[in-house]
N, C-alpha and C positions, 0 to 999 in steps of 0.2 A: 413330619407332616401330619395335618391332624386327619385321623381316619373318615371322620366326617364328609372333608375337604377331598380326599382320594377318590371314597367312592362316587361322588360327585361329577370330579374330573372322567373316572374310568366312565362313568355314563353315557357324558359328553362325547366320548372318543366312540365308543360302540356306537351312538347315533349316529354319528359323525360317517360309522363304515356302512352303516345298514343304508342311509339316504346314498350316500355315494356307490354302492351298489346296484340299488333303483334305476338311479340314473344313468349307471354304464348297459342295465338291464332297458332301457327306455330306447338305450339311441342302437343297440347292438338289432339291426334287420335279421330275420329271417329270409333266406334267400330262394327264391323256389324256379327252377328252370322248366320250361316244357317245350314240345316242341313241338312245327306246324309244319305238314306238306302238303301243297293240293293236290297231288297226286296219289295221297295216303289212302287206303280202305280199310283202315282201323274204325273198328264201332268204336264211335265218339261215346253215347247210351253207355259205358260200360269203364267207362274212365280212358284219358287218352295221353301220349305226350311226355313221357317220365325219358323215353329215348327216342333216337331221330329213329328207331325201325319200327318204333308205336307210335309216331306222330300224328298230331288228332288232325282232320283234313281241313279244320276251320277256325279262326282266330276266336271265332264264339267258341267251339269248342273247348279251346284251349282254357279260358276263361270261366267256362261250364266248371271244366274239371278241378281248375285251381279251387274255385268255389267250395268244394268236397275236402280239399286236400285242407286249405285254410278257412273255414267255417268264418273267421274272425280276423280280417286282412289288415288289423293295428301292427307298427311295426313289423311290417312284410314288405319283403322285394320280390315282383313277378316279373321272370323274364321270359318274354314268348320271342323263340327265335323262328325266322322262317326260311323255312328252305328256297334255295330261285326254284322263280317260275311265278305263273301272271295267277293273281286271285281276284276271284270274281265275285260279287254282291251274294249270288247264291240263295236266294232267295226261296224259304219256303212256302209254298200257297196253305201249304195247313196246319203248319205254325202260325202263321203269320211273322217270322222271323226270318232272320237274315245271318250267314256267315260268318262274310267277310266285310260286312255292311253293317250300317248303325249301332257301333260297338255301344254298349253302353259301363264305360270307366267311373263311377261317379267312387269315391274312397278309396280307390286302388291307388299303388304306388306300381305302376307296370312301366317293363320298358319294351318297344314292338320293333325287331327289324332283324336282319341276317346274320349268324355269325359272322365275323371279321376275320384274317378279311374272305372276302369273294373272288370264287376262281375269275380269270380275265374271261370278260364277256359277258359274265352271269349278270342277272337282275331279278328283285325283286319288284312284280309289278302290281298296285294294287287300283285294278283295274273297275271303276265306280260307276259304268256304265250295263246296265242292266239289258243280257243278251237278247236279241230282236228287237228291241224296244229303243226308245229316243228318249230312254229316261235314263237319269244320273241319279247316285244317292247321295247320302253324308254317310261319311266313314265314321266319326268318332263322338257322343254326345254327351256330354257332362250336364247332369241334370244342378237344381238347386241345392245345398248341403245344408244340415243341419248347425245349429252355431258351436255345435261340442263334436260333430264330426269329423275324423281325420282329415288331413289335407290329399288332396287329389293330388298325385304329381304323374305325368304322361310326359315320356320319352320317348320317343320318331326315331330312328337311324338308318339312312341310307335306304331311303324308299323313294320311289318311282311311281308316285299316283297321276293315274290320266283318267279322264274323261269325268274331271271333278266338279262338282256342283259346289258340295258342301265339303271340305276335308276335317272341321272340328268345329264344332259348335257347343259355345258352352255358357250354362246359366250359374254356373257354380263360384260363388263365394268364398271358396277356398283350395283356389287350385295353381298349379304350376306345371308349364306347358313347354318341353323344349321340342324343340325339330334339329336335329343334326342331319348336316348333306341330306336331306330330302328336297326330291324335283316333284311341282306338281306344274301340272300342266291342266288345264281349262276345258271346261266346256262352256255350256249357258247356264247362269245363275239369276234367279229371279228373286232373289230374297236375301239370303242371306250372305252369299259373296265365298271368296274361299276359307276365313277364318271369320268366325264371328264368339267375341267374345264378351261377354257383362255382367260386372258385379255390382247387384243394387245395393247392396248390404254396405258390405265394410268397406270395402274402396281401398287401393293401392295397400291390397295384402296378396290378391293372385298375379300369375306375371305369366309373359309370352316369350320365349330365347329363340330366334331362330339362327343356328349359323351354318352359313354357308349355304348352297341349294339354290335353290328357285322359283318362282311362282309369273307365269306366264301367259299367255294363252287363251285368257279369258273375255269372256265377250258377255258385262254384267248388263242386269236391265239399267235405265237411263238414274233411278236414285239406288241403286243396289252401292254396297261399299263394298272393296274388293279384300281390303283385311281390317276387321271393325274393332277399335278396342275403347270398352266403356270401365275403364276404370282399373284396368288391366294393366300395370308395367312393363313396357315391351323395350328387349335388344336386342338387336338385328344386326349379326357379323359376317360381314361378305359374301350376302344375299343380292341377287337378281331381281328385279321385276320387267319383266319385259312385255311389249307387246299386248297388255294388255287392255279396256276398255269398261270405265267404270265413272258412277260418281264421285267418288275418292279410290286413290289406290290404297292409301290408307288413313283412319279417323282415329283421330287420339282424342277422346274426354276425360278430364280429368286423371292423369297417366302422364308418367314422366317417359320419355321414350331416348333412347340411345340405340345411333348409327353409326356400324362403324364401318367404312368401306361397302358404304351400300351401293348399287349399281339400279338406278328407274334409266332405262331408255324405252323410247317411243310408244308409249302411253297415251294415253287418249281419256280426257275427263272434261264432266261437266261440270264438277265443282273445283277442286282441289286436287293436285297430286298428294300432297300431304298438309294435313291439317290436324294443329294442334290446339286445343278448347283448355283453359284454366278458369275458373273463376274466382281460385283464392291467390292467383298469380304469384305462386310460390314454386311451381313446378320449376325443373328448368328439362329442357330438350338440345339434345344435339348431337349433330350430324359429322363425321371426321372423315377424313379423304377419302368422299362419294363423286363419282361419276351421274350427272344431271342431265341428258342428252336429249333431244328429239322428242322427247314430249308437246303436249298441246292441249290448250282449252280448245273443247270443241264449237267454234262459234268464234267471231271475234266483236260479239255484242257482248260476251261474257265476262260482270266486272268482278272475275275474282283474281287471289293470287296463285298461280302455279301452286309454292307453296304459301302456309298463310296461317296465322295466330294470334289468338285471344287471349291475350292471360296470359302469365308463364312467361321462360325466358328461354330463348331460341341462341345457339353458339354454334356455328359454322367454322369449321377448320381446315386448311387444304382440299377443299371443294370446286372442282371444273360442272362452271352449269356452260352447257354447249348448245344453240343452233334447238331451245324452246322456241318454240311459234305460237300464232297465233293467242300473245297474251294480254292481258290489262294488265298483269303487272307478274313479273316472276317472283318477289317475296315482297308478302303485303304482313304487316305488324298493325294490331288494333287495340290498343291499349296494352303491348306486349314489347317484352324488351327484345333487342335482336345485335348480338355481338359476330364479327365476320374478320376473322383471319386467316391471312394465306391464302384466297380463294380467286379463284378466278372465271368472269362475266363472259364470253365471245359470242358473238352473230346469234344472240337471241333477239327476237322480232316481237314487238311491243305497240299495239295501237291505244291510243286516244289515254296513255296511264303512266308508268313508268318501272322501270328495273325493278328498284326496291323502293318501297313509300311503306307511309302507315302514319299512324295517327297515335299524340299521347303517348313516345314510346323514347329509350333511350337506346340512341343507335351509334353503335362504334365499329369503326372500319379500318383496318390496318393491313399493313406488308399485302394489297391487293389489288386488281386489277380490272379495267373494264376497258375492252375497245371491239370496235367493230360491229355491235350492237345495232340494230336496223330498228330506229324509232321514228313511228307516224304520228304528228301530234303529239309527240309524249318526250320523256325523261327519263333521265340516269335513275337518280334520286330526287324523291319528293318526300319529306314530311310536314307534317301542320303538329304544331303545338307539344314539339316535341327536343329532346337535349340533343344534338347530333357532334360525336366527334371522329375526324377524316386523318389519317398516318399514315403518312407512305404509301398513299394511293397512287395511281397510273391511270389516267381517264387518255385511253389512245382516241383515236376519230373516231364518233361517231356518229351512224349512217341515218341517213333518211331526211324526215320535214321535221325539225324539233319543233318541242311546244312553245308554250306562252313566251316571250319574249326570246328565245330563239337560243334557250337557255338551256345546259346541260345538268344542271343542280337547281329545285324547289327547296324552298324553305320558308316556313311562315310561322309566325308566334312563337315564337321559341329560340333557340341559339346551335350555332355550327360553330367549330374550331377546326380551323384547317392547320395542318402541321405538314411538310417536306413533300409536296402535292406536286404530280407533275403532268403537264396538260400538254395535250397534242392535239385538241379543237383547235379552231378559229373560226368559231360562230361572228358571225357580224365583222367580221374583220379585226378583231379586238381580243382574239387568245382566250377572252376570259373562259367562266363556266356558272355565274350567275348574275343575274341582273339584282345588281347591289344597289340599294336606296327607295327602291319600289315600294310601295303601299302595306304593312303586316310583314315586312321582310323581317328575318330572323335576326337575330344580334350576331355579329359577325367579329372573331378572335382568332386569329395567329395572322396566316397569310393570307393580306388582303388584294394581294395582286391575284388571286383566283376571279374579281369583280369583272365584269364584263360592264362597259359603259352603260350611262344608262338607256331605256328604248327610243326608238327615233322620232314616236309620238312625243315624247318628253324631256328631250333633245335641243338645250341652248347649241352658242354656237361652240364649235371644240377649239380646240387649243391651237390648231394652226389655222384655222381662220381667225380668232384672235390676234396671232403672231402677226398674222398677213394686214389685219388691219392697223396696229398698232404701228407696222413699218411703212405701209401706205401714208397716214397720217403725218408722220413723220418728215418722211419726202416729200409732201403735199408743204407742211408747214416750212421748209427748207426754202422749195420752187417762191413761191410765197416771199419769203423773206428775199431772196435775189432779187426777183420781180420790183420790190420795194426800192429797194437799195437803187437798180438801176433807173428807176423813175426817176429815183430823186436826186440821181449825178447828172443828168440829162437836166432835169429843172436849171438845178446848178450852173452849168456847164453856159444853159441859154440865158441865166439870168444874167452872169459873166460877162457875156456877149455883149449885153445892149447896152 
């Protein structure tokens, strides 16, 4: 080989181990443990936290101290564990700082929560209500980042926060957020709800995980959001929201969001339970064997939908929506596509709108169900100007004064295909489930015995009065014809005679 050519090569290879060095250098964390009691009287001042018998007495502390330990927190891992027992805001007057209160995380890779596991009984409680006072704080704030600063990443584990306002707030650019098994539980929120998160910057590079846990309790002002995400990637795995009271439970802009076994029962809103905003309607969202329960628009002047989306594309899977009330519509589509399988409709109550409508959207409905449904004035399904296709549906009875032509399915400007459809109406006496041939009615493919006659203002005569007449006539012309005959054997008979 020509020596030329070797040393060349051998170059190549030495780069080759230096960069890939780097790089095992770049992803290898430093790992740093401290530890937190409130029950501690370790001088925080003097460094704190290296073992649970020097445990610094406050989650700021802890983070004080890390500060010293790691000057330069790029590839670092900080883990602050805490001991049970209830911490509190802690709040100093001549600081002006706080404890266990408005942590501020902005470049840290920290993770907060108890070692694992916990003797039975124990808890960690991080208690956000600020003692004698009717005031709540925020526990955790992520300010704005720089565009070459580290990424923020904040881990939750198995924490018990009550008496919450704010639980994270964050203006940061570049962060990632999980919550494992954390319960929070609710106070009064007048701003910013229990999460409030937004990236004006980059968009769909920070993200929200919660799994498992719960968020409850809450009692927000009337446009307060209860979990806000502006551009924020959020999944949510066999999380609770219960009982709580807001303008949204939660706001998706521009954010792709996955549910997976989510649980919203009895809920209370003035806009949306959940609402999703797309404008370049490329997202897609969805939701997989979620419990839907006892929720409600508060108001039944209120035209929005339970849930309800802009943009984007919405995929429901093995989904029970149960005994919604007071709605205009429990999933509204606005120029958004919306795919539903395996899911199933019961005893949700519906005024002057219907189940699922929307406008502009392509909607597909298979292997699913709807009966029992209590609709005033309203409908299954409505759409206007939109592709709609129906598989293996199951429309059982349902309840109440239907709408416009007394019809169980809207459809206008646009096309439905019904495929292996099985009905258990009988609106107007006629089984169907829409009033077929009507004015802007949709184009209509597969099964067209779903048609319901047409309405009785525009209503010739039907088929067996037809029959009836056609046999009348008949008979008439018969009588007739004897009548005739027997004139004219009489004429006969007397002409004979004379």
């Amino acid at each position: 080989m020509n020596f030329k050519y070797f040393i060349v090569i051998l170059a190549i290879v030495q780069l080759s181990l230096i960069i890939g060095t780097c790089v095992g250098q770049e992803q290898q964390l430093t790992q740093t443990t401290l530890f937190v009691d409130p029950t501690s009287t370790t001088n925080s001042t003097q460094g704190c936290g290296a073992t649970s018998t020097q445990a610094c007495p406050t989650i700021s502390a802890a983070i004080a101290s890390y500060s010293v330990i790691i000057p330069e927190p790029t590839n670092s891992l900080l883990n602050i564990v805490l001991a049970p027992g209830v911490y509190t805001p802690m709040y100093n007057s001549t600081s002006n700082q706080y404890g266990n209160a408005q942590l501020v995380l902005s470049g840290l890779n920290v993770t907060i929560g108890p070692s694992t596991p916990l003797a039975q009984g124990s808890q960690v409680i991080i208690d956000l209500l600020q003692p004698n006072t009717n005031i709540s704080n925020m526990f955790i704030t992520l300010a704005v980042s720089a565009d070459q600063s580290p990424m923020t990443i904040v881990t939750l584990s198995n924490l018990n926060i009550v008496h919450a306002n704010t639980v994270i707030r964050s203006n940061n650019n570049n962060a990632n957020i999980v919550l494992n098994n954390v319960t929070i539980t609710g106070f009064m929120s007048n701003s910013s709800g229990a999460i409030y998160l937004t990236d004006n910057e980059r968009g769909n590079i920070s993200s929200l995980t919660i799994n498992g846990g719960s968020i409850s309790n809450y009692t927000c002002a009337p446009y307060t959001t209860l979990v806000n995400s502006f551009q924020y990637n959020m999944v949510i795995n066999d999380a609770v929201f219960a009982n709580n009271s807001a303008a949204y439970i939660i706001y998706g802009y521009n954010a792709s969001f996955t549910f997976q076994t989510p649980t919203f029962i009895n809920n209370t809103v003035t806009n949306n339970l959940i609402y999703f905003k797309d404008f370049g309607r490329d997202l897609i969202s969805t939701i997989t064997d979620g419990n839907i329960a006892y929720n409600q628009l508060a108001g039944v002047t209120n035209f929005n939908g339970l849930i309800a989306s802009s943009g984007g594309s919405v995929s429901i899977t093995g989904t029970l929506f149960d005994s919604n009330s007071h709605l205009y519509s429990l999933l509204q589509m606005s120029f958004a596509d919306l795919t539903i399988q395996g899911s199933t409709f019961i005893s949700n109550v519906v005024y002057d709108g219907q189940v699922i409508g929307g406008e502009g959207s392509i909607f597909e409905m298979s292997e699913s169900a709807m009966f029992n449904n209590v609709m005033f004035d309203s409908v299954a399904i409505n759409f206007n100007l939109s592709h709609i296709s129906l598989s293996n549906v199951v429309f059982g009875k349902q309840l109440g004064p239907l709408g416009v032509n007394n019809t169980v399915i809207m459809c206008t400007q646009g096309n439905i295909t019904f495929d292996q459809i099985t009905n258990y109406n009988n609106q107007s006496g006629n089984g169907g489930l829409m009033a077929c041939g009507v004015t802007s009615q949709c184009s209509i493919s597969g099964d067209t015995q779903v048609c319901n006659h047409e309405p009785d203002q525009h209503k010739g005569l039907s088929g067996g009065a037809i029959a009836g007449i056609v046999f009348g006539t008949l008979i008439g012309v018969a009588a007739i014809a004897v009548i005739i005959v027997l004139i004219h054997k009489r004429r006969r008979n007397q002409y004979n005679s004379i």
